[in-house]
VOGU-3710 file (C-alpha; in Angstrom, 3 decimals, decimal comma):
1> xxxxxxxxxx> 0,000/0,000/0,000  1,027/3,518/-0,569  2,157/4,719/2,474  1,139/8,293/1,658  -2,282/7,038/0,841  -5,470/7,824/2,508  -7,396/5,072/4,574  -10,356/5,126/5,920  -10,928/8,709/6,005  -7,490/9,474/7,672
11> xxxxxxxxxx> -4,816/11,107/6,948  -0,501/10,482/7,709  0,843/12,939/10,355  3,124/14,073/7,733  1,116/14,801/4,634  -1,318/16,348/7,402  1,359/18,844/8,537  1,934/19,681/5,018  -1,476/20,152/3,874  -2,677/22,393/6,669
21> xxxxxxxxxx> 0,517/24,586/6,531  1,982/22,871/9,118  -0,767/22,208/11,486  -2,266/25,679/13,142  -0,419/27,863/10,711  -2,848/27,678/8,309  -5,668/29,175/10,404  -4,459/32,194/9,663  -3,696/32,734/6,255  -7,274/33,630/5,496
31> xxxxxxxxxx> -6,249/37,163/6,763  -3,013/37,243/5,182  -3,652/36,498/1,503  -6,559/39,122/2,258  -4,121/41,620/3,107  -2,370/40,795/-0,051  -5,719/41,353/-2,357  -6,479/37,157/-2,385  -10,140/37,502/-1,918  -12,699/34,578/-1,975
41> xxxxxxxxxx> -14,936/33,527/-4,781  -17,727/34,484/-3,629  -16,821/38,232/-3,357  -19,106/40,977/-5,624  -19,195/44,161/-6,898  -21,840/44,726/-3,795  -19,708/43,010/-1,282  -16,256/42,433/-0,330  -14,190/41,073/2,526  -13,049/43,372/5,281
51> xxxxxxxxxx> -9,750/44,749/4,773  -8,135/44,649/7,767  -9,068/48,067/8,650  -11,656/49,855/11,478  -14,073/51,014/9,696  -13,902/54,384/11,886  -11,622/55,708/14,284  -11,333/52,653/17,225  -10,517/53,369/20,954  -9,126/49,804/21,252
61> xxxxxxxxxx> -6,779/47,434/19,677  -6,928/44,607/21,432  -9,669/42,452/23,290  -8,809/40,204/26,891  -11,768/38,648/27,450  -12,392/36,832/30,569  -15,429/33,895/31,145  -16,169/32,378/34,282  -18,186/29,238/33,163  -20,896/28,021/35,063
71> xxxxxxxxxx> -22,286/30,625/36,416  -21,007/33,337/38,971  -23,477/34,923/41,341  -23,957/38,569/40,817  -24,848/39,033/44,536  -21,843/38,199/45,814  -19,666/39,597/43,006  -21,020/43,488/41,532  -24,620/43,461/42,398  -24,567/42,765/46,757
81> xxxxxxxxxx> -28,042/43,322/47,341  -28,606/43,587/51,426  -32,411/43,061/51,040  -30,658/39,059/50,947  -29,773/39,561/54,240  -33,250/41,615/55,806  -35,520/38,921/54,282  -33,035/36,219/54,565  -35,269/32,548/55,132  -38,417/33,935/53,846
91> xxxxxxxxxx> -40,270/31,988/51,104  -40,342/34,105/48,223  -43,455/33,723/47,595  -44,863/35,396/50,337  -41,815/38,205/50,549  -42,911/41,783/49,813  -40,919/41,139/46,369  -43,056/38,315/44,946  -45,895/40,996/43,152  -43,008/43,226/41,778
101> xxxxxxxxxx> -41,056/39,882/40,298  -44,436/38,429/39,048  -46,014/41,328/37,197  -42,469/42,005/35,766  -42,926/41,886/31,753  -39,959/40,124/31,883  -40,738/37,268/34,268  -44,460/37,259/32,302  -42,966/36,796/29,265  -39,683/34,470/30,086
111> xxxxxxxxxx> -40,167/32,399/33,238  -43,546/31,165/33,267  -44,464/27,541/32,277  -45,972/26,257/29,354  -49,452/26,546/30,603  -49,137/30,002/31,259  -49,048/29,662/34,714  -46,111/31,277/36,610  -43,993/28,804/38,193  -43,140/28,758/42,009
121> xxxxxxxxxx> -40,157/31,189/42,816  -37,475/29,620/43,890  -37,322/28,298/47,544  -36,614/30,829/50,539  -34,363/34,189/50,198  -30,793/33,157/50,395  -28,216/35,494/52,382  -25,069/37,033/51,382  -22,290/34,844/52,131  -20,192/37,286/51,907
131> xxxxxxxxxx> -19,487/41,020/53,055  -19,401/43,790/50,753  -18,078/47,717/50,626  -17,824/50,566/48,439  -14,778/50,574/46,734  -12,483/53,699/45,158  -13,638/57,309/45,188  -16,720/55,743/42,613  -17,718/54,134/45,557  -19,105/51,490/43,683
141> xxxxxxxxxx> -20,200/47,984/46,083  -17,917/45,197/45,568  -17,568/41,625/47,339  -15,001/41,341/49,594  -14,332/38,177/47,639  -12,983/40,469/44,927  -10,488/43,189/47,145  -7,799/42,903/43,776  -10,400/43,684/41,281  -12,074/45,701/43,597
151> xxxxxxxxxx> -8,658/48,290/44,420  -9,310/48,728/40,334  -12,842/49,669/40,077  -12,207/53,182/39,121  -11,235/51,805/35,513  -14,169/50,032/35,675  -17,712/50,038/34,434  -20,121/47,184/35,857  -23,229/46,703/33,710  -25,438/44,925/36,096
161> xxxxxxxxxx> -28,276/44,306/34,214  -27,359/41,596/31,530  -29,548/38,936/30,398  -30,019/35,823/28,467  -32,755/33,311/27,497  -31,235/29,900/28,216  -31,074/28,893/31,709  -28,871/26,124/31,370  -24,959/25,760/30,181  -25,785/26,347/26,873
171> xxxxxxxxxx> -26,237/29,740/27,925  -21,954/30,123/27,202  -22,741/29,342/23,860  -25,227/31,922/23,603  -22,826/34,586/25,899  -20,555/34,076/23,016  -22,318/33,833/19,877  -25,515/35,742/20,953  -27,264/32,310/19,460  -29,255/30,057/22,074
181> xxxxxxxxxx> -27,781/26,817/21,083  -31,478/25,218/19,406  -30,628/27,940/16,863  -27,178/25,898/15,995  -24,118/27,544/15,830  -22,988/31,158/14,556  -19,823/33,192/14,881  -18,165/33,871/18,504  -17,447/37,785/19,297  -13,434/37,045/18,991
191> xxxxxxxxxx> -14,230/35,121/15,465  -15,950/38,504/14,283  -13,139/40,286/16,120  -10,926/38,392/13,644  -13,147/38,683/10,703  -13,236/42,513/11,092  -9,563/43,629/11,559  -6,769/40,473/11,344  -4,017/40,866/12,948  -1,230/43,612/14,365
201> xxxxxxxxxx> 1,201/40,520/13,654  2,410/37,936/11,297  4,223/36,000/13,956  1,237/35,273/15,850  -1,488/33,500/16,523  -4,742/36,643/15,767  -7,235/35,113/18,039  -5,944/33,178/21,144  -8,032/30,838/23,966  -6,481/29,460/26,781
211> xxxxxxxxxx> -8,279/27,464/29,702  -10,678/24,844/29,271  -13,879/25,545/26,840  -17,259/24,862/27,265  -17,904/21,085/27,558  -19,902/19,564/24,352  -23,300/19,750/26,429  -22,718/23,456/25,870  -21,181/24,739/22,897  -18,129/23,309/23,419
221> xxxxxxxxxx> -15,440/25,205/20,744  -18,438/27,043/18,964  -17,749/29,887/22,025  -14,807/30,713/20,019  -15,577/29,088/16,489  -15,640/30,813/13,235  -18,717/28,941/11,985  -19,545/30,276/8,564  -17,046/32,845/8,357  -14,463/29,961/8,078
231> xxxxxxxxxx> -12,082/28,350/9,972  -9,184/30,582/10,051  -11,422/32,759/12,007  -11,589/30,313/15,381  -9,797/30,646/18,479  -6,311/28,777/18,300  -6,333/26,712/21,573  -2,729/28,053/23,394  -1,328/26,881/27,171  1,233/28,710/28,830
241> xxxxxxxxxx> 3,822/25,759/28,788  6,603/26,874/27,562  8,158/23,316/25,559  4,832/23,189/23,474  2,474/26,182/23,729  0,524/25,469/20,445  0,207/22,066/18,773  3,290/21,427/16,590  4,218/25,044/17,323  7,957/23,940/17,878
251> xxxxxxxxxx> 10,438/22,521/15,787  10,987/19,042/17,669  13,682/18,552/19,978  15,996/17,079/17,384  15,388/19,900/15,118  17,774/23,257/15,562  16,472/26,345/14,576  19,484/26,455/11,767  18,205/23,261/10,676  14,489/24,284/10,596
261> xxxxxxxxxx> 15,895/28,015/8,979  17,246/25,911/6,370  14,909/23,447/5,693  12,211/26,705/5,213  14,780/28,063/2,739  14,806/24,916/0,429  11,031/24,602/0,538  10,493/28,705/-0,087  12,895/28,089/-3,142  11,256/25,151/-4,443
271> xxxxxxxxxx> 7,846/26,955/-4,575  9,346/29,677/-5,862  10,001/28,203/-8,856  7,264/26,216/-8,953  5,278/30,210/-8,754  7,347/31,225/-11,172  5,477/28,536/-13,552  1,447/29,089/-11,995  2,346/32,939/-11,252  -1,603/32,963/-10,409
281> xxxxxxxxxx> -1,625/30,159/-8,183  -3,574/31,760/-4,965  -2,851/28,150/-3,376  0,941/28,474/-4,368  1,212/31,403/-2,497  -0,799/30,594/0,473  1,729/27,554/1,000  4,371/29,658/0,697  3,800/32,024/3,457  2,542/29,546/5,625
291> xxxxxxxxxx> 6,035/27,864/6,009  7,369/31,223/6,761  4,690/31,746/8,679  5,030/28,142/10,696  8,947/29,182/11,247  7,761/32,535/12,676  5,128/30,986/14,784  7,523/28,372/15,838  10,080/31,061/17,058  7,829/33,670/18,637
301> xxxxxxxxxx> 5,257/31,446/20,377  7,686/29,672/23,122  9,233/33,324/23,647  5,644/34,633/24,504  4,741/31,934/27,258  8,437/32,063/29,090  7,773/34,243/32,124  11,412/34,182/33,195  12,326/37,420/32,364  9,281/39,281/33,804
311> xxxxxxxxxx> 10,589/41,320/37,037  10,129/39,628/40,394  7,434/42,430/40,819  5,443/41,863/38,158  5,177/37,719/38,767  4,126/38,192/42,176  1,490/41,210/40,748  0,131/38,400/39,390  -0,143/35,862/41,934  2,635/33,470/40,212
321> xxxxxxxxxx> 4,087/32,520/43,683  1,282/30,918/44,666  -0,382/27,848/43,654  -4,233/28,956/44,140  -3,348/32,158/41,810  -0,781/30,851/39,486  -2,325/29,175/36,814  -4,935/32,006/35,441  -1,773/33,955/36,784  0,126/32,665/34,241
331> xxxxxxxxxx> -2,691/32,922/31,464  -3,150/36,599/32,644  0,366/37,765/32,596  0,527/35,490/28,811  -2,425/37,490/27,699  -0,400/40,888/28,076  2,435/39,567/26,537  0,174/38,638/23,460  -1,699/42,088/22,964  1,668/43,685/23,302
341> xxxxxxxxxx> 2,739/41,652/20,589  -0,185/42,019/18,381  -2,698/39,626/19,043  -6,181/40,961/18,404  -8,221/38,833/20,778  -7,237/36,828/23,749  -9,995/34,535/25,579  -9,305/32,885/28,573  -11,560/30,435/30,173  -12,166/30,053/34,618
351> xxxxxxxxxx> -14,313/26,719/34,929  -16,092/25,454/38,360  -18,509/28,127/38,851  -21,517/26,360/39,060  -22,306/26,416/42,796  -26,100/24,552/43,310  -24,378/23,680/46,539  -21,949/24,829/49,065  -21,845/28,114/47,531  -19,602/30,094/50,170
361> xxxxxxxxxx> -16,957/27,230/49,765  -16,876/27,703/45,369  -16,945/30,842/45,102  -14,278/31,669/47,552  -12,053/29,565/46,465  -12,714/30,561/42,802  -12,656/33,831/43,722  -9,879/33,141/45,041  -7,991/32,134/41,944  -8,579/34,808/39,459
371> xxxxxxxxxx> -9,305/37,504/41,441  -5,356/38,779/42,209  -4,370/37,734/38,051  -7,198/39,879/36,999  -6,510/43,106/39,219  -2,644/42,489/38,593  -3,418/42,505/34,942  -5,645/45,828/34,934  -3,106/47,470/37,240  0,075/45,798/34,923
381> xxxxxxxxxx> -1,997/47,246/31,479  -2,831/50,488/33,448  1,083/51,352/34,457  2,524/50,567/31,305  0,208/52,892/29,225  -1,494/49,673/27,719  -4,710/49,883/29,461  -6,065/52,722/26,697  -5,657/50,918/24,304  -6,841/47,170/25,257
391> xxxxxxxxxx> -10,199/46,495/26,279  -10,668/43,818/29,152  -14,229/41,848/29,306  -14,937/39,938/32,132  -18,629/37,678/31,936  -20,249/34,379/32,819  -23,255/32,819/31,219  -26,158/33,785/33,737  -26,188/34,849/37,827  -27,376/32,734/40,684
401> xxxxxxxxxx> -30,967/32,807/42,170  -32,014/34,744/45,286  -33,375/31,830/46,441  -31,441/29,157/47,942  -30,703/25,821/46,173  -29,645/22,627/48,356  -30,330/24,631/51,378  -26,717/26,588/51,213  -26,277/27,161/46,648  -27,863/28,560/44,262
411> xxxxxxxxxx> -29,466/27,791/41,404  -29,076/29,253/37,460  -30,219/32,543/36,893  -30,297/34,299/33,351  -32,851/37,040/33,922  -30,122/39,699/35,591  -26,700/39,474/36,154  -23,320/41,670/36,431  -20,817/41,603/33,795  -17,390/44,560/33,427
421> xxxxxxxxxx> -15,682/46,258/31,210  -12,413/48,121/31,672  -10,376/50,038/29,357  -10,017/50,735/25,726  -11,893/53,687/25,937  -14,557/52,653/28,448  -15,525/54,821/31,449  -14,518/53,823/34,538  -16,113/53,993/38,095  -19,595/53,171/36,126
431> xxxxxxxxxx> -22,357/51,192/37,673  -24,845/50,800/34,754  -28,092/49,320/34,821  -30,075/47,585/37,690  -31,180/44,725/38,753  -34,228/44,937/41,481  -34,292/44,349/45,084  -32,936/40,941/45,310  -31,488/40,776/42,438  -33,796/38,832/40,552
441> xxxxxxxxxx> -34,476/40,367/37,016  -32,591/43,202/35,085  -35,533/46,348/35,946  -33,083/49,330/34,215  -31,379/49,630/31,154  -31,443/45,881/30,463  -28,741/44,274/27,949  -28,756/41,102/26,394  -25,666/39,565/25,488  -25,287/41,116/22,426
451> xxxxxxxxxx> -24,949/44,827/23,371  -21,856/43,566/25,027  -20,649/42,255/21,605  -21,636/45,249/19,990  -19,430/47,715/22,324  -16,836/45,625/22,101  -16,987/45,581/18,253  -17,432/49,573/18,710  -14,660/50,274/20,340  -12,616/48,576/18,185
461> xxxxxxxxxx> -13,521/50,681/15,121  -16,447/48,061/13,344  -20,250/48,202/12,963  -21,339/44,182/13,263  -23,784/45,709/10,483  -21,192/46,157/7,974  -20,000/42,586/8,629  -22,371/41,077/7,168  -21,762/37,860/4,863  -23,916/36,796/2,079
471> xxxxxxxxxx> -26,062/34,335/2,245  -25,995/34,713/6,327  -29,409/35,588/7,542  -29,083/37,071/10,889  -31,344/39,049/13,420  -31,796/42,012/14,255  -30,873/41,459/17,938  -27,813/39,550/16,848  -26,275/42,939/16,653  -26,812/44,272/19,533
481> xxxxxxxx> -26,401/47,975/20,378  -23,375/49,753/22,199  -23,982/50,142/25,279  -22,920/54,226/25,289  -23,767/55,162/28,721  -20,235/53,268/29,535  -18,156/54,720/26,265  -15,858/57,478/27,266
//
């Protein structure tokens, strides 16, 4: 048998390296040959591929966008609501909230069952279980389980009244696409990030995710798929271990970078003259620059994840001498590395989140674990003059429920939550929107998911209108609106 022959559907590691540009590389070549003019067929004298450019002046370059999946509670995060506390074992049902929650248009319209009859709230009022304080001259109220993010809140804004429609997992799918999960699967924010604008860098991976996605029951990679826009618009899965950071993004042990240098040069020359022959060969010259492009990658990437010559300061800014902090440490400190290098769109994943149970034990010790990397990053971004310019996210799929859950959790709540935004041109020391008494329902200036897409995309210079593809039907409220009462 041919050993180069297909079997079965599969494919030799070898003639799979080759084909895909070697391995990752070719992800993103879609933006290169576009920067070059290389334009796909389906482009029209009505419609053409974005160029790389904002379409107006941007506030941001770069995107780090944090997700805490399963669910963080709002109450004990950036919405503490002390009414918890005052009604704190009394059924809902007969608390002096129930005829505000029921005769909500929201709840009317979103929580009641299919006979039309409005389901049971949700057990007995839950308490805090944690303290709270205003924080920075905003004086905005923060959990004490957050005292790093909190010290930062004056670069802040909090939109506290986000919402979505799917009350399980599958709610990170729709977080990220703006698509409950029934309606299959659609572009993530980063993918359109990457559609929009490419990349600051040729060395680099444009859109990066590290952490652990959403599990299959949930979206699983469509949270930072490309869907139809095309695979070289996904997230390109990246750790922060420095002998293999991406997959196949070294040379091999017994490889030297003369060696690999070398090798490159023989294969650019070949093609070459094999482009000399098909001079309009789009293919020719996509293989081309992704060897160069592979060498690049292969050189760059390892230099981006080795933390050893960050200052002693910095790595303990970020909580990377201890071992509750130092893994999103790492990914945190990683992240600023890659938007100083170019990288449009970093997405890290925080999993665990979902506390139906023993509540005060998750979310402190989660807490616990991204709460000094994400301060040290905004207060690392803010000193070195990068905080202007890159825009940090921070969101989870839904809140918790007033009500308790398994006596000391909470259950999933979409209806209201907290989300933040910080930098890039956002106003800080903001408190937007509201959620009522006990936090049950966004009551002011509500936002689904998709308004937080649609600053982002703002602030980076691009209307999601003018992104459009052919052929892509989408809604209305798949744009979303920018949220402007938080835009600087």
């Amino acid at each position: 048998m041919n050993p180069t022959s297909h079997s079965c559907g599969r494919i030799n590691r070898r003639n799979f390296l080759a084909d895909s540009g070697m391995g990752f590389t070719g992800l993103a070549l879609g933006a290169m040959l576009n920067r070059d003019g290389v334009a796909r067929a389906e482009e029209s004298a009505t419609w053409s591929l974005p160029n790389g450019t904002p379409q107006f002046a941007p506030k941001a370059k770069s995107v780090i966008w944090y997700f805490m999946l399963g669910g963080t509670s709002h109450m004990e995060s950036f919405d503490p609501k002390p009414m918890l506390n005052k009604f704190a074992g009394k059924s809902i049902d007969t608390s002096p909230f129930k005829s505000a929650i029921l005769d909500s248009p929201f709840y009317r319209k979103n929580v009641r069952d299919f006979s039309g009859v409005p389901r049971k709230l949700m057990g007995t009022l839950y308490p805090l279980q944690v303290g709270y304080r205003k924080r920075g001259e905003s004086g905005i109220e923060v959990s004490d389980w957050w005292p790093h993010v909190g010290d930062c809140i004056d670069d802040i804004s909090v939109i506290r009244s986000t919402w979505t429609t799917d009350n399980d997992h599958a709610a990170q799918l729709q977080f990220h696409t703006g698509r409950h999960i029934f309606d299959g699967f659609y572009p993530s924010i980063g993918s359109w990030v990457h559609y929009g604008l490419g990349s600051l860098s040729d060395n680099l991976p444009q859109f990066v995710v590290m952490g652990t996605p959403p599990g299959d029951c949930c979206g699983g990679v469509g949270a930072h798929d490309g869907s139809y826009l095309g695979p070289e618009h996904s997230g390109v899965r990246m750790s922060v271990n420095p002998s293999n950071p991406l997959p196949f993004g070294t040379p091999g042990n017994t490889v030297s970078v003369e060696e690999r240098r070398s090798q490159l040069d023989l294969l650019a020359e070949l093609n070459t003259i094999a482009g000399v022959e098909y001079p309009d060969d789009a293919a020719m010259r996509a293989r081309i620059k992704s060897y160069e492009l592979a060498f690049n990658m292969q050189m760059a990437v390892p230099e981006v994840v080795k933390l050893s010559d960050e200052t002693a300061a910095t790595q303990e800014l970020y909580g990377l001498n201890d071992a509750a902090t130092r893994t999103v440490g790492r990914q945190s400190l990683v992240a600023r590395r890659l938007v100083e290098r170019g990288v449009r769109f970093v997405q890290i994943y925080d999993n665990g989140w979902d506390a139906h149970s023993k509540l005060k034990q998750n979310h402190s010790t989660r807490t616990k674990a991204v709460d000094q990397p994400i301060g040290g990053l905004l207060k690392d971004l803010k000193q070195r003059g990068l905080l202007d310019e890159t825009l940090v996210v921070w969101g989870t799929e839904f809140g918790r429920t007033p009500g308790s859950e398994r006596a000391d959790g909470r259950d999933h709540h979409p209806y209201g939550f907290s989300v933040w935004m910080a930098g890039g041109g956002i106003k800080g020391g903001v408190a937007h929107g509201a959620t009522d008494e006990v936090g049950f329902h966004a009551v002011e200036d509500r936002h689904y998911v998709t308004d937080l897409h649609a600053t982002v995309l703002h602030q980076l210079g691009l209307d999601p209108h003018k992104l459009e593809v052919p052929g892509q039907k989408r809604l209305e409220i798949d744009f979303g609106e920018p949220i402007k009462q938080v835009i600087a």
